[in-house]
C-alpha positions as MATLAB code, in Angstrom:
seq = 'XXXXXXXXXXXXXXXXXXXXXXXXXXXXXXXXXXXXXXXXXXXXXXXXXXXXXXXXXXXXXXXXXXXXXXXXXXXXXXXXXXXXXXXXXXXXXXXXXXXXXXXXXXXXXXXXXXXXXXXXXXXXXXXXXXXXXXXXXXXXXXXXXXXXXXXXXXXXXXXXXXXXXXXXXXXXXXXXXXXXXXXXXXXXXXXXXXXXXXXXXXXXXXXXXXXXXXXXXXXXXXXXXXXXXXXXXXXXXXXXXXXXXXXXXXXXXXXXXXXXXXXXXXXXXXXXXXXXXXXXXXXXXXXXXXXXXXXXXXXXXXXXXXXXXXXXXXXXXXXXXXXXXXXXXXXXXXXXXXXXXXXXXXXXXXXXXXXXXXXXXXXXXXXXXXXXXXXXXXXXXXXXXXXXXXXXXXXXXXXXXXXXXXXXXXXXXXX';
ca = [
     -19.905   -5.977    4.103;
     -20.518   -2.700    2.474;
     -18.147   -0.422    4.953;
     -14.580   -1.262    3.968;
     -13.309    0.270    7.391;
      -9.434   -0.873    6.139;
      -9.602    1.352    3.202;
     -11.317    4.165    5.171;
      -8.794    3.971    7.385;
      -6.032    5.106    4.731;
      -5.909    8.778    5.593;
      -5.119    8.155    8.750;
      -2.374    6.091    8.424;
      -0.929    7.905    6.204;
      -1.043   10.638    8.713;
       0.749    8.859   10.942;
       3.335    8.053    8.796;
       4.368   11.970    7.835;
       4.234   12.383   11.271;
       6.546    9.285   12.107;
       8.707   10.249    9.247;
       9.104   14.103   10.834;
       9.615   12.707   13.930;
      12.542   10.287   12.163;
      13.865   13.200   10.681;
      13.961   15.855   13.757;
      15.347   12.677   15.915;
      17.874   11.605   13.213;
      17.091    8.372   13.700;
      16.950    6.755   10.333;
      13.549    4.448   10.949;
      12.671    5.075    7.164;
      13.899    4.420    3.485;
      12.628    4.920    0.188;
      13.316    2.223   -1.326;
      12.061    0.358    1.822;
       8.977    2.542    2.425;
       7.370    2.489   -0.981;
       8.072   -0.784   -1.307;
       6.000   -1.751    1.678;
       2.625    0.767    0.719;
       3.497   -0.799   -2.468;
       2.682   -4.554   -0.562;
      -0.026   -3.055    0.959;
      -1.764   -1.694   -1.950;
      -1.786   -4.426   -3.582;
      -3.323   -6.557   -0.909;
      -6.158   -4.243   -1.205;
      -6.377   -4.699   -5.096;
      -6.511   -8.108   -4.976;
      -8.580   -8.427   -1.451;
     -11.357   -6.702   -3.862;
     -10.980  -10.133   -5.892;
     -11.252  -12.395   -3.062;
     -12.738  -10.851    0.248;
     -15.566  -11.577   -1.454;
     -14.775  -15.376   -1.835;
     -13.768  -15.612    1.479;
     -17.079  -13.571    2.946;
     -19.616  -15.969    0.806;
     -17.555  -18.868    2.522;
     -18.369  -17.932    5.838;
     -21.568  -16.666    4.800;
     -22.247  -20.213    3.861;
     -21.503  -22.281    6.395;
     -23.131  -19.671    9.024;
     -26.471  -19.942    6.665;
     -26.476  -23.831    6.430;
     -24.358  -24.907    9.541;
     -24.590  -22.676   12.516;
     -25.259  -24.221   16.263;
     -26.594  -21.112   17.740;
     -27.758  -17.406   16.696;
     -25.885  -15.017   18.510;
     -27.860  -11.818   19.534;
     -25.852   -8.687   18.714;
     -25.605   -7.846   22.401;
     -22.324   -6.318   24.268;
     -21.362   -9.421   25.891;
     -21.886  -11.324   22.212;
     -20.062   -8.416   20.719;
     -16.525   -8.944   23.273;
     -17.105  -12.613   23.123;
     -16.615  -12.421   19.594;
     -13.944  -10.245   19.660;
     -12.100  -12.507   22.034;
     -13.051  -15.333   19.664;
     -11.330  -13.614   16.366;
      -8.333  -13.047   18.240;
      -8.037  -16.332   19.137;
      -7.908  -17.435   15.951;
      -6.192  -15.176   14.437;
      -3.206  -16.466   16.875;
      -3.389  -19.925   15.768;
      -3.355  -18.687   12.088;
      -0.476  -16.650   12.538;
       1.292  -19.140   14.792;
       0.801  -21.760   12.423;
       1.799  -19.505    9.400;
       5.217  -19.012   11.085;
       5.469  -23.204   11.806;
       4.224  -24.382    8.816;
       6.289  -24.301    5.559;
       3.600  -23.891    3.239;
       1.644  -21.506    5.061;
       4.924  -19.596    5.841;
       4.643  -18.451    2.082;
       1.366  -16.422    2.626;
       2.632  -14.328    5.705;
       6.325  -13.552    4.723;
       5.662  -10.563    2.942;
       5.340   -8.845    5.701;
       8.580  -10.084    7.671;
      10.852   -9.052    4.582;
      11.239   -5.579    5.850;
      14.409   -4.606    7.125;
      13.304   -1.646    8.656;
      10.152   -1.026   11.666;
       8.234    1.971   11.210;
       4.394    2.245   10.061;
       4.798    1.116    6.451;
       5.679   -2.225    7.852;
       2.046   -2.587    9.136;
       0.456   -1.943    5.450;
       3.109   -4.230    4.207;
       0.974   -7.585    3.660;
       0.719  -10.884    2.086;
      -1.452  -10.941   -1.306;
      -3.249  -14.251   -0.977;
      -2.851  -14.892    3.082;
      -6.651  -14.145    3.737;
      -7.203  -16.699    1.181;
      -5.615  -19.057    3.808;
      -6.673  -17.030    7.193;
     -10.340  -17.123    6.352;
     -10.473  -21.192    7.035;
      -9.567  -20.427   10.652;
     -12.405  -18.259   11.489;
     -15.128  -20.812   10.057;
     -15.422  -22.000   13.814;
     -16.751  -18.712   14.357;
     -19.703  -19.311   11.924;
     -20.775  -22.379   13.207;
     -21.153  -21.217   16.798;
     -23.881  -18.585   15.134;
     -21.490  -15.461   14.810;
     -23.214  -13.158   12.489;
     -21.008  -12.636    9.050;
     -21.142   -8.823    9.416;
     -20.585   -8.731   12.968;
     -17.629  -10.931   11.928;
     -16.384   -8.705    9.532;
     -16.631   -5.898   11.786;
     -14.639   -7.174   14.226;
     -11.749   -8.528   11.789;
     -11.333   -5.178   10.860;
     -11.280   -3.750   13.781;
      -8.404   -6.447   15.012;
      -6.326   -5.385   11.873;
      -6.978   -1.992   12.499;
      -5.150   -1.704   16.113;
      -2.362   -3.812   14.932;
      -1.158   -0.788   12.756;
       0.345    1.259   15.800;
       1.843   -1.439   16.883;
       4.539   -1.562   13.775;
       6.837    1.511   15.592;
      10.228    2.539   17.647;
       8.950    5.614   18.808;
       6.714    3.977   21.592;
       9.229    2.162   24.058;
       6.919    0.671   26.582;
       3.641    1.157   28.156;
       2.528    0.528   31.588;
       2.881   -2.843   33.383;
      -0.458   -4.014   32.783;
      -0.771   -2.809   29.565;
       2.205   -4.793   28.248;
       0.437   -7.622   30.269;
      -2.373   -8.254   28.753;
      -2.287   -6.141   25.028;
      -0.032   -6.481   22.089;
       2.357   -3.625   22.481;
       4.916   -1.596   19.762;
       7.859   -3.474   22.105;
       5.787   -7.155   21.871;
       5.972   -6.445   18.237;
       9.002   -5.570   17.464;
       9.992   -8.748   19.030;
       8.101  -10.305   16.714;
       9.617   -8.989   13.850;
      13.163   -9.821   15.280;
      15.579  -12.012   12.913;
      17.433  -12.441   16.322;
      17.690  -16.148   17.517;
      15.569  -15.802   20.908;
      12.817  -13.609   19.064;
      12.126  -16.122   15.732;
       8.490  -17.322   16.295;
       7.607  -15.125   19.347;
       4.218  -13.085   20.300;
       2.040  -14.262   17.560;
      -1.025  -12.518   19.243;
      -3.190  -10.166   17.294;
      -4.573   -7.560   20.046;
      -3.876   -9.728   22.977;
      -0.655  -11.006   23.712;
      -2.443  -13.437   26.606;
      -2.389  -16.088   24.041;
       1.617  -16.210   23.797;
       1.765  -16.149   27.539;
      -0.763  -19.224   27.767;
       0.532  -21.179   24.822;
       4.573  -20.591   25.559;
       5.722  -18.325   22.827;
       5.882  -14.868   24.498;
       9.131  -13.441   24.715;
      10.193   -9.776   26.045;
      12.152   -7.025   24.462;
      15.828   -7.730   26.240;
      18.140   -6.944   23.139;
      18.421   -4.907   20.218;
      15.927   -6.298   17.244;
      17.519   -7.025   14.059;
      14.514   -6.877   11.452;
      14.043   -8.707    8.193;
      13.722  -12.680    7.546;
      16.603  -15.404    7.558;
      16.828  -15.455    3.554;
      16.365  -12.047    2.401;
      14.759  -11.883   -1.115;
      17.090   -9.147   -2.018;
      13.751   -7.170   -3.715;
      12.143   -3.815   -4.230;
       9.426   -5.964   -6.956;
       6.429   -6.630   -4.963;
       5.008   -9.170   -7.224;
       8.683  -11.646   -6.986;
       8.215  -10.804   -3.060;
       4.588  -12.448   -2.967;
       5.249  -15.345   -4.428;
       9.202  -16.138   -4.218;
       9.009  -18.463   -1.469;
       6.812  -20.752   -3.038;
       8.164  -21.024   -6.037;
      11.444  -21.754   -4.016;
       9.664  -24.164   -2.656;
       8.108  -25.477   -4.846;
      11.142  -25.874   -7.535;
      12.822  -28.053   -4.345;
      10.398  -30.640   -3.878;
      11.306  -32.574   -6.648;
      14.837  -32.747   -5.396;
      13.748  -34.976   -2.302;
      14.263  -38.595   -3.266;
      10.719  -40.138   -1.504;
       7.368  -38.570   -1.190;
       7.445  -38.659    2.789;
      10.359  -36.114    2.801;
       8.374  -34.135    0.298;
       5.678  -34.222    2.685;
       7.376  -32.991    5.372;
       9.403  -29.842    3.163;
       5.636  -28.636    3.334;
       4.276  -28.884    6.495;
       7.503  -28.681    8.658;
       8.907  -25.824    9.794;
      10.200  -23.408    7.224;
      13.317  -23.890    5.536;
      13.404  -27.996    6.482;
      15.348  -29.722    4.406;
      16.207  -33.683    3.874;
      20.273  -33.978    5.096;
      20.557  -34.456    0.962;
      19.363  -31.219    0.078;
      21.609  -29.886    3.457;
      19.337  -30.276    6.191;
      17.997  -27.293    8.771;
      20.115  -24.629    9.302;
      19.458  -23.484   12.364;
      19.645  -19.397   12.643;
      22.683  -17.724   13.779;
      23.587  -14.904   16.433;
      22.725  -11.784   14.159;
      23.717   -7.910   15.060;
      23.083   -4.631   13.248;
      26.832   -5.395   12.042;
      26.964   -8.990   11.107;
      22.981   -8.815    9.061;
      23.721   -5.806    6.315;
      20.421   -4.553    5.431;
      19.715   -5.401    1.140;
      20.254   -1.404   -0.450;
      20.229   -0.281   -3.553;
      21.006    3.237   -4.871;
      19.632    5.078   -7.876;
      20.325    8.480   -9.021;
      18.675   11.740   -6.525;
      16.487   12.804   -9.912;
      14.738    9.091  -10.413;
      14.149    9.186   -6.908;
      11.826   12.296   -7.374;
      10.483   10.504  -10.284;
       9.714    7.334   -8.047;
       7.645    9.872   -5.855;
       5.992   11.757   -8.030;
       5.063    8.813  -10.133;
       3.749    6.794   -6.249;
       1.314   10.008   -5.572;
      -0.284    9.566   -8.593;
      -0.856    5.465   -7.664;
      -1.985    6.272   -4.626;
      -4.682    9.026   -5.609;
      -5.911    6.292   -8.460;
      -5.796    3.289   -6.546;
      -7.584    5.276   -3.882;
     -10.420    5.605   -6.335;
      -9.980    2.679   -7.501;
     -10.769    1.070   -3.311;
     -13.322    3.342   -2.472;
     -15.289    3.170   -5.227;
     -14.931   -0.576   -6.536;
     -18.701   -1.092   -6.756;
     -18.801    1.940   -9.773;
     -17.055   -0.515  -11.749;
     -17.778   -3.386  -14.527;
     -15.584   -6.568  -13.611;
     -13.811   -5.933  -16.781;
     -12.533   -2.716  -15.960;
     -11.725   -3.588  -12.433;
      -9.821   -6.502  -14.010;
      -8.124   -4.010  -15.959;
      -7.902   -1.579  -13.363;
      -6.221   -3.762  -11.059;
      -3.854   -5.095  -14.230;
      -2.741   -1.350  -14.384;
      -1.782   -1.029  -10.769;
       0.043   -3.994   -9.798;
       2.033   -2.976  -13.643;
       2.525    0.321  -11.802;
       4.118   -0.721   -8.489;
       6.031   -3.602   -9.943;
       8.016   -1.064  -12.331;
       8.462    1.009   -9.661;
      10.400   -1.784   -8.101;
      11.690   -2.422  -11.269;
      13.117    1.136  -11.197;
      14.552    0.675   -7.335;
      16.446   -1.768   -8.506;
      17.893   -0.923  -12.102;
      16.676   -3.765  -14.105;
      17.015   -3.653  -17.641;
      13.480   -5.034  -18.912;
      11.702   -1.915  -16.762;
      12.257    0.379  -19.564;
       9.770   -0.021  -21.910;
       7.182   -1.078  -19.901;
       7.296    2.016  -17.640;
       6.474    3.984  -21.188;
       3.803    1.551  -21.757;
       2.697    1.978  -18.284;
       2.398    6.023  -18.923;
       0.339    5.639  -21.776;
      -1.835    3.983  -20.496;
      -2.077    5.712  -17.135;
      -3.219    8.428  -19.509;
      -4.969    6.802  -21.294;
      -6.965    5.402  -18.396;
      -7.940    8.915  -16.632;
      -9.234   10.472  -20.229;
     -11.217    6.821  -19.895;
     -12.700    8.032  -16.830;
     -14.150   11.288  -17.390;
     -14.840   10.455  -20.746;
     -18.647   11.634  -20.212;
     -17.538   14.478  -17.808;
     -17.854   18.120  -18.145;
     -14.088   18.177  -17.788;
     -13.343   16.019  -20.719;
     -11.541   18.446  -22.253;
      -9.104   19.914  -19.595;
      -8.609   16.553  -18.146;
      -7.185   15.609  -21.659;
      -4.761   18.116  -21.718;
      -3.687   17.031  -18.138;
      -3.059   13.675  -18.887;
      -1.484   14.330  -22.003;
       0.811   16.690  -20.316;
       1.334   13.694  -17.336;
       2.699   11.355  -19.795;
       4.953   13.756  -22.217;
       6.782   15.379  -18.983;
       6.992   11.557  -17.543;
       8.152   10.184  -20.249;
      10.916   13.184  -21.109;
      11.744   12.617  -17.052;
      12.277    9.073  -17.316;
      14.282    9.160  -20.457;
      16.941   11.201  -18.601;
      18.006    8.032  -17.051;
      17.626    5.373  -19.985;
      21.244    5.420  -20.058;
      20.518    3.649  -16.565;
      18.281    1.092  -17.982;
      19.842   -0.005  -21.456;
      23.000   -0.820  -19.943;
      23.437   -4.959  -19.166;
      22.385   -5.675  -15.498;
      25.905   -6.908  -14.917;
      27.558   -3.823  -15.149;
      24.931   -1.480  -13.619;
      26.681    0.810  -11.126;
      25.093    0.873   -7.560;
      25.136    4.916   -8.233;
      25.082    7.430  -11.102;
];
C-alpha cells in the first residue's frame, strides 16, 4: 500500500508524451492540442488528488472483507500471482463494460471518453470518483483469499500497461498479439464515436474477454474520437460531474417512478418517448463531428504553460510525499490544486468569473511555497522567489483582463 507505482510512474509518461508530441510535430500530424492536452493531465491530476482521499477508503474495504470473509489464503506463488492477474482483468472488464451500459455508472467513466483527440494524455485523462465505484467489483477477489497488497500490486500494474495503449503512432502488432492483448488499434476502437465502435473492446490487458463475451470489434474505418454529447469544456471540475447532474436534473421530468428507474440503470442517454426517447447515434466523419475549439490569444497561451509547470512540480510533491502532511493541509493542499486547474480551464475558455480568482489563486500559490520552507535554510531566497512568481504572474495575466471583463456574450473566439 505504501508504493504508489501510478505516481512513480509520472516521469515516464511524461517522457513519452514529449516524445509523442516530437514525433506529432516532425510527422505533421496534428495528434495534440493545448487546450486538449492540458486539459486531460489536468483530469488526470486530479484523479490522483482526490485518489489520496479515497484509495484509502476503497483499500480498508477490501482489506475488510479479505480479513473477516475470505474462503481461502492464497500463497504468493507464480501461479497465484498470474491467476490473480487474470482475475483483476476480469473484473475490470465487467466494470468497464457495465460503466459503458449502465446510465448511472456511465457518469464515473466519461471523463475519459470526452477527448476529441488520441494521443498519451488521453490515458491520464480519468474519472474523479470511478474507483469509488470500480473497487465493488474486485471484492470477489478478497473473498477467494487474494492478499490486499498483492491486489494492489496487480491493479496497478493493469493500469499501468493500459497507458501505451492511448496512441496513433502504433498501427498494429503481430497476429497473435492483437489476438490475445489489448492493442493501441483495439483501443482506439474503443474510443470511437463511430456507430459500429460505441461499446466495443472493454478489456483491460486482455482483449480475450470481448472476443468471449461478443463485444470485440476491429479497426476497419477511420475513428472519430470524443462522446455523443460533447460537454463543450476545458473546466475539469464541470467535466467530472456534468453528466450527473444532467441526469440527475431529468429525473424529475419522468411522470412514474419505473421510468425513473430505468433513466438510471438503462443504457446511457434513455429517455421516456415524453422526454424524446433514445436517439440512436448517427453515421459520424472527421467532417460531419467538428471537434469543440476554442482560441485565446498566443501570449495567455504561454501563460497557461508556464503557470501548468509550476502545478505539476507542486502537485508532484504534493503525490509523492502525501504522508509528510497533516489532513488539514492536504485538505488545503488539494483545495489549491483542483482551484489551479479549474482556472486554467477557466482561462481556455474566456469566462468572465476566472479573473479574480486566478489573482487569488497566485497569492496563494505564493503564499503556499513560503508555507513550505518556512523552517528551511532557504527561507529567505525562497521568499523572494515566490514573491517574484506572483508579481510577474499577476502583471502577465493582467495583459489580457481586457479578455476577461468583457460579457461572455461578446467574447471574440481570438484577440
Amino acid at each position: 500500500m505504501d508504493v504508489n507505482y501510478i505516481v512513480l510512474a509520472i516521469p515516464v509518461f511524461f517522457l513519452l508524451i514529449g516524445i509523442e508530441v516530437l514525433f506529432s510535430k516532425l510527422r505533421q500530424t496534428n495528434y495534440y492540442r493545448l487546450n486538449d492536452a492540458v486539459t486531460n493531465l489536468s483530469c488526470g491530476i486530479g484523479q490522483q488528488v482526490v485518489g489520496i482521499f479515497l484509495k484509502t477508503a476503497t483499500f480498508i474495504g477490501y482489506q475488510f472483507i479479505y480479513a473477516n470473509y475470505r474462503l481461502f489464503d492464497m500463497p504468493q506463488t507464480f501461479l497465484m500471482w498470474f491467476l490473480l492477474f487474470i482475475g483483476v482483468d476480469f473484473f475490470y472488464y465487467w466494470f468497464h463494460r457495465y460503466a459503458h451500459e449502465i446510465s448511472f455508472l456511465w457518469g464515473s467513466h466519461i471523463v475519459h471518453h470526452q477527448s476529441e483527440e488520441y494521443n498519451f494524455t488521453v490515458a491520464l485523462r480519468q474519472a474523479w470518483l470511478q474507483g469509488a465505484f470500480s473497487c465493488f467489483f474486485y471484492l470477489p477477489l478478497a473473498v477467494v483469499g487474494f492478499d490486499p497488497i498483492m491486489f494492489v500490486t496487480i491493479s496497478a500494474f493493469q493500469t499501468l500497461y493500459q497507458f501505451w495503449i492511448h496512441t496513433q503512432t502504433i498501427h498494429t502488432l503481430p497476429q497473435p498479439v492483437e489476438l490475445i492483448l489489448n492493442t493501441p488499434s483495439h483501443h482506439r476502437v474503443h474510443h470511437g464515436v463511430n456507430p459500429k465502435y460505441i461499446d466495443r473492446n472493454m478489456g483491460g490487458t486482455l482483449i480475450i474477454w470481448d472476443r468471449i463475451f461478443g463485444t470485440f470489434q476491429p479497426e476497419d474505418e477511420e475513428v472519430v474520437y470524443g462522446v455523443k454529447d460533447q460537454p463543450k469544456s476545458w473546466n475539469p471540475l464541470w467535466l467530472n460531474f456534468h453528466y450527473w447532474i444532467e441526469l440527475f436534473r431529468d429525473l424529475p421530468k419522468a411522470s412514474n417512478r419505473a421510468d425513473r428507474w430505468r433513466m438510471l440503470v438503462k443504457q446511457p442517454g434513455w429517455r421516456p418517448p415524453e422526454l424524446g426517447g433514445v436517439n440512436p447515434p448517427k453515421e459520424v466523419t472527421p467532417d460531419t463531428f467538428p471537434k469543440y475549439d476554442t482560441k485565446v490569444p498566443e501570449g495567455l497561451n504561454y501563460y497557461v504553460l508556464v503557470q501548468y509547470a509550476l502545478i505539476l512540480l507542486s502537485s508532484s510533491g504534493f503525490l509523492f510525499l502525501p504522508d509528510d502532511f497533516n489532513t488539514l493541509v492536504k485538505l488545503g493542499s488539494a483545495a489549491l490544486i483542483i482551484l489551479s486547474i479549474v482556472n486554467l480551464g477557466g482561462i481556455f475558455e474566456k469566462r468572465r468569473w476566472v479573473a479574480y480568482p486566478e489573482y487569488f489563486r497566485l497569492l496563494v500559490f505564493s503564499a503556499s511555497i513560503v508555507l513550505f520552507f518556512r523552517e528551511s535554510a532557504f527561507l529567505i531566497p525562497v521568499t523572494g522567489f515566490a514573491l517574484f512568481l506572483m508579481v510577474a504572474s499577476a502583471y502577465w495575466f493582467f495583459q489580457f483582463w481586457h479578455i476577461f471583463t468583457k460579457p461572455a456574450h461578446v467574447i471574440p473566439d481570438e484577440d
